[in-house]
C-alpha positions in Angstrom: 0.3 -15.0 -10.9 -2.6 -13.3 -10.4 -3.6 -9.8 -12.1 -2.3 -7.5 -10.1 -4.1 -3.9 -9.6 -3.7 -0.8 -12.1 -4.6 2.2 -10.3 -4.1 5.2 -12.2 -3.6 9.1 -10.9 -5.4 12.8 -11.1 -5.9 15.9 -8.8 -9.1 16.4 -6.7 -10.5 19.7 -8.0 -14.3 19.4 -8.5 -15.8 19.0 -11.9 -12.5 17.4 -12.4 -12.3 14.5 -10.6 -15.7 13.3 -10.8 -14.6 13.2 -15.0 -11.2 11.4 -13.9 -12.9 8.7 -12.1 -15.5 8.1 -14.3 -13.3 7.6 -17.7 -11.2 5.9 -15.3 -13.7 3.3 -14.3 -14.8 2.8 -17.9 -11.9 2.4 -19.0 -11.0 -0.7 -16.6 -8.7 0.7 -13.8 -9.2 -0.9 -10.5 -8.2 2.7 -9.3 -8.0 6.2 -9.0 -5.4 8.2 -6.8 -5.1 11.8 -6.0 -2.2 14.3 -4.8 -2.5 15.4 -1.3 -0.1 18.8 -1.8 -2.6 21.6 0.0 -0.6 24.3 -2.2 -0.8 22.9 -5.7 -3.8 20.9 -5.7 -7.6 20.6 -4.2 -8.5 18.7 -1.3 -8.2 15.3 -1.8 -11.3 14.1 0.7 -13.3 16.8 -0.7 -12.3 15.7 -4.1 -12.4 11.6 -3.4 -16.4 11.7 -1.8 -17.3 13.7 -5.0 -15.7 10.9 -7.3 -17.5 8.4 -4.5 -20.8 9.8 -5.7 -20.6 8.9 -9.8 -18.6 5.7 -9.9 -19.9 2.1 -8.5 -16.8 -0.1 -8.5 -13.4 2.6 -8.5 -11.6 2.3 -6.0 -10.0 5.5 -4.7 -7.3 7.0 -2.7 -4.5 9.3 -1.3 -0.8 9.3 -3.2 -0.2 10.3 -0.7 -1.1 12.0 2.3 1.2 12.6 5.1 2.1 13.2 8.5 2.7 16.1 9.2 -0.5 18.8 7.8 -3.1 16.9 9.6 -3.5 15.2 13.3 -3.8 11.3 12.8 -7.4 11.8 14.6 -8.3 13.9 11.9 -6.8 11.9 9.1 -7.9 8.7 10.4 -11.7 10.5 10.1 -11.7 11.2 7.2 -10.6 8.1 5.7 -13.2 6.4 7.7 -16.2 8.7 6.3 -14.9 8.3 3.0 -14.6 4.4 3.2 -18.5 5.0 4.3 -18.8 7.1 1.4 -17.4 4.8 -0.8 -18.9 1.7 0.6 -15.7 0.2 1.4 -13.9 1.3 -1.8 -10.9 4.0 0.3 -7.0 3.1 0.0 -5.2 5.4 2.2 -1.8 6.3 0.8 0.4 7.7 3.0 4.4 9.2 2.9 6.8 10.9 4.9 5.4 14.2 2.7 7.3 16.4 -0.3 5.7 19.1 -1.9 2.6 19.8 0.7 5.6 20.5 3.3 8.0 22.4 1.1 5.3 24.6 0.7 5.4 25.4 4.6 8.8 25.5 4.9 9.4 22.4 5.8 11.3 19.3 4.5 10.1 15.6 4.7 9.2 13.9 8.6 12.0 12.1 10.4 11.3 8.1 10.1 10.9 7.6 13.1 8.1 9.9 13.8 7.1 9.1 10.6 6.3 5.4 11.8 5.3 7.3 15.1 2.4 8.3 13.1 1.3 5.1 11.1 1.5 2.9 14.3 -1.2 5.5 16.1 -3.3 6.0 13.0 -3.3 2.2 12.1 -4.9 2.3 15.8 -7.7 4.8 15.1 -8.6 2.9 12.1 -8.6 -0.5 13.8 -11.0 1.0 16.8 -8.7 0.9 19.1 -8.2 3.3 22.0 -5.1 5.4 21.9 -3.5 6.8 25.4 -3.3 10.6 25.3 0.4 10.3 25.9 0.7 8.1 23.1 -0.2 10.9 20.8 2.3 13.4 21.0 1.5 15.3 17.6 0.3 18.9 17.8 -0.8 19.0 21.2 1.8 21.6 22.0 0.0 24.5 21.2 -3.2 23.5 23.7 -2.7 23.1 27.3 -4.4 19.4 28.5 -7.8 19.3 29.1 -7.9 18.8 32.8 -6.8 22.5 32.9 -10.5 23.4 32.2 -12.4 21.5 35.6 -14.7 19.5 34.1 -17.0 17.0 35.6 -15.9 14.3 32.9 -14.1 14.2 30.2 -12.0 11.7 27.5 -9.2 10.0 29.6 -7.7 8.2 25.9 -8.6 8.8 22.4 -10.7 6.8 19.5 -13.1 7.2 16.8 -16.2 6.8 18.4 -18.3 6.8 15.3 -16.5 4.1 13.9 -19.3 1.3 12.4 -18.2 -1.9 13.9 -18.6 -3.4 10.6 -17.1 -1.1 8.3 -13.4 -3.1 6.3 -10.4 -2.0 7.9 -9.4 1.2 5.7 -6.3 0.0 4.4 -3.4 1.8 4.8 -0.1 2.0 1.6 3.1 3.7 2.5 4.9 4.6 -0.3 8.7 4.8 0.5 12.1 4.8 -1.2 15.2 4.6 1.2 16.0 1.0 3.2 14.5 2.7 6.5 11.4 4.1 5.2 11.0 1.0 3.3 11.4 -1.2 7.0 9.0 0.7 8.7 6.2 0.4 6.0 6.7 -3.2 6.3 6.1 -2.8 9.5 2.9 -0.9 9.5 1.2 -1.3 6.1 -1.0 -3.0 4.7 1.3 -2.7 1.8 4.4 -0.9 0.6 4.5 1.5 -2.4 7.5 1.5 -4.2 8.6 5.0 -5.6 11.9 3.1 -7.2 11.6 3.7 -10.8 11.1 0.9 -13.2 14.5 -0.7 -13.3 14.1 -4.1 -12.6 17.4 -4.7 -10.8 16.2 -1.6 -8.0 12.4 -2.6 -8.4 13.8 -6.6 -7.6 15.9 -4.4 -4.5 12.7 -3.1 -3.5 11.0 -6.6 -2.9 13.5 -8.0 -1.1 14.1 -5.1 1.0 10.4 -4.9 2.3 9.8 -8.4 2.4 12.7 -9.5 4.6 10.8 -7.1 6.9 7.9 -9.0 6.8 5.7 -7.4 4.2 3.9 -9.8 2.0 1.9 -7.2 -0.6 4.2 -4.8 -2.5 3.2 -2.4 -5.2 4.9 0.4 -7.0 4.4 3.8 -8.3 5.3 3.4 -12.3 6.2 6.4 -14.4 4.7 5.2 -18.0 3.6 7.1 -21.2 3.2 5.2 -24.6 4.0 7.2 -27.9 4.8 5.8 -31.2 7.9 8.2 -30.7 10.0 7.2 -28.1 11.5 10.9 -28.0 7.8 12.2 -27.7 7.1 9.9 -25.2 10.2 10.3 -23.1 9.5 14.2 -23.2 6.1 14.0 -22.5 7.3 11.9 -19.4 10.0 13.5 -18.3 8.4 15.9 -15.4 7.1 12.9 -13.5 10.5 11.0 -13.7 12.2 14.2 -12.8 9.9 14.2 -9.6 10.0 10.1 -8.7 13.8 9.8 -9.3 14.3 13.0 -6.8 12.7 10.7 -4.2 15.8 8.4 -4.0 18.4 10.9 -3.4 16.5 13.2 -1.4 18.6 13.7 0.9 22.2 13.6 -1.6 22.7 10.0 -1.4 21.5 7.8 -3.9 19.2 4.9 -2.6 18.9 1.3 -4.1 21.2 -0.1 -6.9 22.5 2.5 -9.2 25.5 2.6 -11.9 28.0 5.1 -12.1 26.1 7.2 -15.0 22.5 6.6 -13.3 24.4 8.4 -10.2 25.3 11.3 -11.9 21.9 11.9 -13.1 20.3 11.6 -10.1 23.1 14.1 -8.5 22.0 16.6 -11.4 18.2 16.2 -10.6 18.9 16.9 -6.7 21.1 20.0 -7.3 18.7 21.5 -10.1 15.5 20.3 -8.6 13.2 23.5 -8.2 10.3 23.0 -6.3 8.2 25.9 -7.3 7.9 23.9 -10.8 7.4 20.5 -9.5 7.1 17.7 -12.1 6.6 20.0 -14.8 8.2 18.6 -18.0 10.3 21.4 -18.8 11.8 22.3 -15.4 15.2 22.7 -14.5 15.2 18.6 -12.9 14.2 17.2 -16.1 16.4 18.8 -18.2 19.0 17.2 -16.6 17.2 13.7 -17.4 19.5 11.7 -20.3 17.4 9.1 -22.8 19.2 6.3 -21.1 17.6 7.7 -17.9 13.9 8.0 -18.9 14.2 4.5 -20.7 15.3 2.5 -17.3 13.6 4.7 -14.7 10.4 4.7 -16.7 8.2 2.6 -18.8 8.5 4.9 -22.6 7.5 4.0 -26.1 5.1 1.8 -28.2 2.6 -0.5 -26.5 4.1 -3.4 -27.1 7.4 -1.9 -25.2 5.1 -0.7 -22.3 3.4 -3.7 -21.9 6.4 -5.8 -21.9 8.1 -4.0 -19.5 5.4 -3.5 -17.4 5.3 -7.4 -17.3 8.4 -7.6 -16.4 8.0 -5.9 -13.3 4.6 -7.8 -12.1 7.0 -11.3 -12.7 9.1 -9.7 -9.9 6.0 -10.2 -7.3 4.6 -6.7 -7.6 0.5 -6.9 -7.4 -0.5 -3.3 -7.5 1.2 -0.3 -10.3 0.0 3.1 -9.9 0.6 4.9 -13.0 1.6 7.9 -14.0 1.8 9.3 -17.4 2.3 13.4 -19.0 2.4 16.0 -16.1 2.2 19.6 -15.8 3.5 21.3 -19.3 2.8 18.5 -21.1 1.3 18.9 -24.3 -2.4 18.8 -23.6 -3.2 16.9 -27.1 -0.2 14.3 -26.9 -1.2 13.7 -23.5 -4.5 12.5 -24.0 -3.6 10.4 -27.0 -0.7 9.3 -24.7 -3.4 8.0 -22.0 -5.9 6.8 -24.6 -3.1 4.3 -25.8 -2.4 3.2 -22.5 -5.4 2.2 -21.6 -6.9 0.7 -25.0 -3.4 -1.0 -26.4 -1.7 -1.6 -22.7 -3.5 -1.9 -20.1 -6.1 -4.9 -20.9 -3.2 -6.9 -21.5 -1.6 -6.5 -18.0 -1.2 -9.5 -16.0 
């Protein structure tokens, strides 16, 4: 099986990133992905052409974007200038959207207009000319443009700018429930799991997307490798906390779960507290058991990452997106933590 990609994560504030990407590209990840939450985070375009700029070979993208803070036109742009930027290096990650739309008030887009979305923006990024009734975004708060007279104007909408031969910007949809996961293997380029690390829901995963007709799967991958499996499981608990909310978002538990697992992921809905999203020491990972940490995500020596980490790769994975220590983390452990991945782990994936 071939090796698949290891993409790793980071936040696009400048001075930052441009660090990220560079250590990240030196240290052999195929990739480098950044948070699109406008509250808690810089912009990730803004952040993304800067990392462009000082790496050759990186690749780089959104995890994730989504559908509801900008028009498609608008994302579709600017993952288009940055795949110029780039010179062809841009992964667009997309969801239905967490934290950027709690922070407005507003929970997650419906699935349906959620695959709404990705079927139009596929279209901008293809070239292809989408009817202005077809949209049906924003355009509520402007009145059409034949209101204003004109002697011509648009009659449908596309990029115009688009190179002819520019690569496709690829587009990932991470998803978790069985619905979200059929419409991203409907209209991805691939499908991001956000399952955890269990094999048995990871294996669920698969076979969900793929008898929807989706041939490249990946998955987000909690992981942080520690001597000391208690340090490690603390040091990752913030990001499981977060991943493991996605699968019972809405109260009911998603993929294949025992009767303790379901408990715990209960807990972590009723306590989760958004103001202090995936900080290790929040309210949602203190509700986190050992048992928990060890099957949702990948914690303890190198040898036990990189076995389990092989594990899920022989289940027909070919991308992991890792992430490691999160907000209140501490700063010292969490380096060493990433160091260790990516000198004792990572060059012995796939």
């Amino acid at each position: 099986m071939p090796r698949p990609e290891v993409w790793t994560t980071g936040i696009a504030w400048p001075g930052a990133v441009e660090r990220a990407a560079t250590r990240a590209e030196a240290a052999g990840f195929d990739g480098l992905a950044v948070v699109d939450s406008q509250n808690l985070a810089g912009d990730p375009w803004v952040g993304l052409a800067l990392a462009a700029r000082e790496t050759e070979h990186l690749h780089l993208g959104t995890a994730v974007t989504n559908p509801v803070t900008r028009h498609p036109a608008a994302t579709a742009a600017a993952a288009v200038t940055l795949q110029v930027a780039s010179a062809g290096r841009f992964v667009l990650g997309i969801g239905r959207g967490d934290s950027a739309l709690a922070h407005l008030g507003r929970a997650p887009a419906s699935v349906a207009r959620f695959e709404h979305y990705l079927t139009v923006l596929q279209a901008y990024l293809r070239g292809d000319e989408i009817a202005f009734d077809d949209l049906g975004f924003h355009e509520g708060v402007a009145p059409p443009v034949d209101t204003l007279g004109l002697a011509d104007a648009p009659t449908a909408s596309r990029l115009h700018f688009l190179p002819p031969d520019l690569p496709k910007v690829p587009v990932e949809v991470a998803a978790t429930g069985p619905r979200v996961l059929a419409a991203a293997a409907r209209r991805a380029d691939r499908v991001l799991l956000a399952l955890g690390a269990d094999p048995n829901r990871v294996r669920w995963g698969i076979e969900t997307v793929r008898a929807a007709g989706a041939t490249s799967v990946g998955s987000f991958v909690n992981v942080v490798t520690h001597p000391d499996v208690d340090v490690a499981r603390e040091l990752a608990s913030g990001g499981v906390a977060t991943f493991a909310r996605f699968s019972v978002m809405h109260g009911t538990v998603s993929g294949p779960v025992d009767a303790s697992e379901r408990d715990t992921y209960a807990a972590v809905h009723d306590a989760y507290d958004m103001t202090r999203h995936t900080q290790v020491g929040s309210p949602q990972a203190g509700k986190l058991t050992a048992e928990f940490i060890d099957r949702f995500g990948v914690v303890g020596t190198p040898e036990t990452c990189a076995q389990r980490l092989g594990e899920l790769v022989d289940l027909g994975l070919d991308k992991l997106i890792v992430t490691g220590p999160t907000l209140g983390a501490d700063p010292a452990e969490a380096r060493a933590a990433l160091q260790r991945f990516t000198t004792e782990v990572l060059p012995g994936i796939g």
